[in-house]
C-alpha positions in Angstrom: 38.7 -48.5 -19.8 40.7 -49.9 -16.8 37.2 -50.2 -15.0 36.2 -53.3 -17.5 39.8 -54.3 -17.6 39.4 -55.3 -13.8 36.1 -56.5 -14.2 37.1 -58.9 -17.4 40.5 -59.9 -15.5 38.4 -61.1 -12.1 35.6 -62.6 -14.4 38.6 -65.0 -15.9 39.7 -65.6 -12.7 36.5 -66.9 -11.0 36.6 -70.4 -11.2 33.2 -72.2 -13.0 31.0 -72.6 -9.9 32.3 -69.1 -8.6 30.7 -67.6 -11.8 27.7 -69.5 -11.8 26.9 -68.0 -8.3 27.9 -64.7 -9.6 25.8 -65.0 -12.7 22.9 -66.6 -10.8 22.8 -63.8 -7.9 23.0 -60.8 -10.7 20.3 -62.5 -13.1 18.1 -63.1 -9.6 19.0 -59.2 -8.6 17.8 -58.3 -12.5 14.9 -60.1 -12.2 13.8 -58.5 -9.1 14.9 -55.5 -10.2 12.5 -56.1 -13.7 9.6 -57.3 -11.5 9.8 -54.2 -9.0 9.0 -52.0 -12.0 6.9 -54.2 -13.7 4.9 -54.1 -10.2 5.2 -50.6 -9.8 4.0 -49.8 -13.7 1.3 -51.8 -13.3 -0.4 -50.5 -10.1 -0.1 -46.9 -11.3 -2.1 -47.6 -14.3 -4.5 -49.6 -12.1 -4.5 -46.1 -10.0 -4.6 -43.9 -12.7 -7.6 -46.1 -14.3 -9.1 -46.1 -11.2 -8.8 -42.3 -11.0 -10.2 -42.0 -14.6 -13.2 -44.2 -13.8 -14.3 -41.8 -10.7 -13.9 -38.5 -12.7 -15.9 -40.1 -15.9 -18.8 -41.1 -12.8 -18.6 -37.4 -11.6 -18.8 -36.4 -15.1 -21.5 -38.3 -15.8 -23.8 -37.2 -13.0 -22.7 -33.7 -13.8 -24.1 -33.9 -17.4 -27.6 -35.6 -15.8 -28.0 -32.8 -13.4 -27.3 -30.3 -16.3 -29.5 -31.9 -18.5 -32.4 -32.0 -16.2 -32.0 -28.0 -15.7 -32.0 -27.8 -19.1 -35.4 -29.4 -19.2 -36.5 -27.3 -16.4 -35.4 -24.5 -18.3 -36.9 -24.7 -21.5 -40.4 -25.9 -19.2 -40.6 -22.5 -17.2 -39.5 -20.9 -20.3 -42.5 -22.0 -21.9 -44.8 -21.3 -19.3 -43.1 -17.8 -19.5 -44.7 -17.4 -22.9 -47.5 -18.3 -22.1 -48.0 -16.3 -19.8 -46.3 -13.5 -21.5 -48.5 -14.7 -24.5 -52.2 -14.2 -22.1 -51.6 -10.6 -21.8 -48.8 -8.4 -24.5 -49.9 -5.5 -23.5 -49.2 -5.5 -20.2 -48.3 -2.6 -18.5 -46.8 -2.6 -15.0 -47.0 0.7 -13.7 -50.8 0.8 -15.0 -51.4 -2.7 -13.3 -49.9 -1.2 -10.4 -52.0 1.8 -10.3 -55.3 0.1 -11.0 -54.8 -2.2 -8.5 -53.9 0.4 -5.8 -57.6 2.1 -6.8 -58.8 -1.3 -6.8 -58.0 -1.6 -3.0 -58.6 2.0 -1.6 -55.1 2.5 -1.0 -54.8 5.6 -3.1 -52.3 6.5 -5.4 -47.7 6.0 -4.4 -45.9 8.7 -3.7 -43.4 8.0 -6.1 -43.0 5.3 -8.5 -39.5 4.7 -10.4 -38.8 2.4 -12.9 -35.9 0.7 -14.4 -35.4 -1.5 -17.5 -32.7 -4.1 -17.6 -31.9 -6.3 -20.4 -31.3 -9.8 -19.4 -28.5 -10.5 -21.5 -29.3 -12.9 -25.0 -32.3 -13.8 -23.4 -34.9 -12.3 -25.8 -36.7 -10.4 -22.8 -36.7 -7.2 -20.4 -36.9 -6.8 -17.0 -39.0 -4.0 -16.2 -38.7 -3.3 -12.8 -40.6 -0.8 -10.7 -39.9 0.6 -7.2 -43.4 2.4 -5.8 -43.2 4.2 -2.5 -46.2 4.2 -0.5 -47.0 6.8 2.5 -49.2 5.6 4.9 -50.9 2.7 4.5 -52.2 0.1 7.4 -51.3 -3.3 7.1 -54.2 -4.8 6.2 -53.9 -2.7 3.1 -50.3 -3.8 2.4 -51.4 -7.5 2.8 -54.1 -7.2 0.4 -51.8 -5.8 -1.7 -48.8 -8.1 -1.1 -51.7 -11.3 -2.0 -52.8 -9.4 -5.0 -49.7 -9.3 -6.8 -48.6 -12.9 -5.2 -51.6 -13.7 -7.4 -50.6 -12.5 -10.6 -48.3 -14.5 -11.9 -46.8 -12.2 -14.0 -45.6 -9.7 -11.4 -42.3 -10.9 -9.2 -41.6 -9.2 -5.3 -38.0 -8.6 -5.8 -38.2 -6.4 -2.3 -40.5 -5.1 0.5 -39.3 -2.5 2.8 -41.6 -1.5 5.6 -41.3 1.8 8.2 -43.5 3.4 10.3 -45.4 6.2 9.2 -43.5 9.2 10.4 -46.6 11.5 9.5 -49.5 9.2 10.3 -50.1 7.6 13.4 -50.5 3.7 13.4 -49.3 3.4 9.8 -46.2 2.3 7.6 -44.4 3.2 4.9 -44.0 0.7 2.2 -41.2 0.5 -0.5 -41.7 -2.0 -2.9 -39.6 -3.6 -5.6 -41.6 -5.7 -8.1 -41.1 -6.8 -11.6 -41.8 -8.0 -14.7 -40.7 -9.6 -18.0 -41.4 -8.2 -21.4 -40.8 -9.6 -25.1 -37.3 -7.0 -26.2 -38.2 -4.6 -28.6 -36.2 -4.8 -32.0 -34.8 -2.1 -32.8 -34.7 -1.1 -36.9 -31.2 -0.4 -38.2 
């Protein structure tokens, strides 16, 4: 309280034109005080709108490029019934076997097959893995074309050794695949 008691007693000393100096240097000091924040409130928001306007841009050209996959999407998916659609029967291993006796390269040493379940999409990958012993590479070109061909089959993997047992031959491990429509199961 003594604080404003000094303050009041020097105010009612001041003499009329001391204290209009006084009063016009604090009300300038205010007002550049005001306008400082003023200035400074008003070029954040012009940042912060700025800011806004390049994420809704990036957001915008995010949601285009999704879109368009969606339409790419839904386009292969159909031509993946389609296909799907040509042939339901469709066996891969037996494609796979007829079209090794289709080119004289006899029958694979092994063939091992795996079924994966690609999640809520309503098919199965049915994946095969044949090994084949000793075949030239004219024969695993032919091969390679034929399934290339069919548009049904995919070449996940191709793993080629020589032949340990025949001369001027190779090995061939081969990883291809397929879709088919899931089987419901009855509950």
């Amino acid at each position: 309280m003594e604080f404003f008691d000094k303050i009041r007693d020097r105010v009612q000393d001041l003499e009329e034109k001391d204290f209009h100096k006084y009063l016009l240097v604090l009300f300038i000091v205010l007002i550049l005080f005001i306008s400082f924040f003023i200035y400074r409130f008003y070029s954040n928001v012009s940042y912060y709108q700025s800011e806004i306007q390049k994420i809704n841009d990036i957001r915008a050209d995010d949601i285009k490029d999704i879109l368009s996959r969606d339409e790419d999407v839904k386009k292969r998916r159909k031509e993946v019934n389609a296909i799907l659609a040509k042939d339901e029967g469709f066996k891969i291993i037996n494609y796979f076997e007829k079209l090794l006796q289709q080119l004289g390269l006899g029958k694979a040493a092994q063939i091992d097959q795996t079924t994966r379940s690609l999640g809520e999409l309503k098919y199965d990958e049915i994946e095969i893995t044949p090994t084949l012993m000793g075949i030239s590479t004219q024969g695993l070109c032919m091969l390679l074309e034929k399934l290339e061909q069919n548009k049904r089959i995919n070449i996940k993997e191709l793993e080629v050794k020589q032949s340990a047992k025949t001369p001027r031959a190779i090995d061939v491990i081969i990883k291809i695949a397929t879709l088919q429509p899931k089987v419901e199961e009855a509950t």
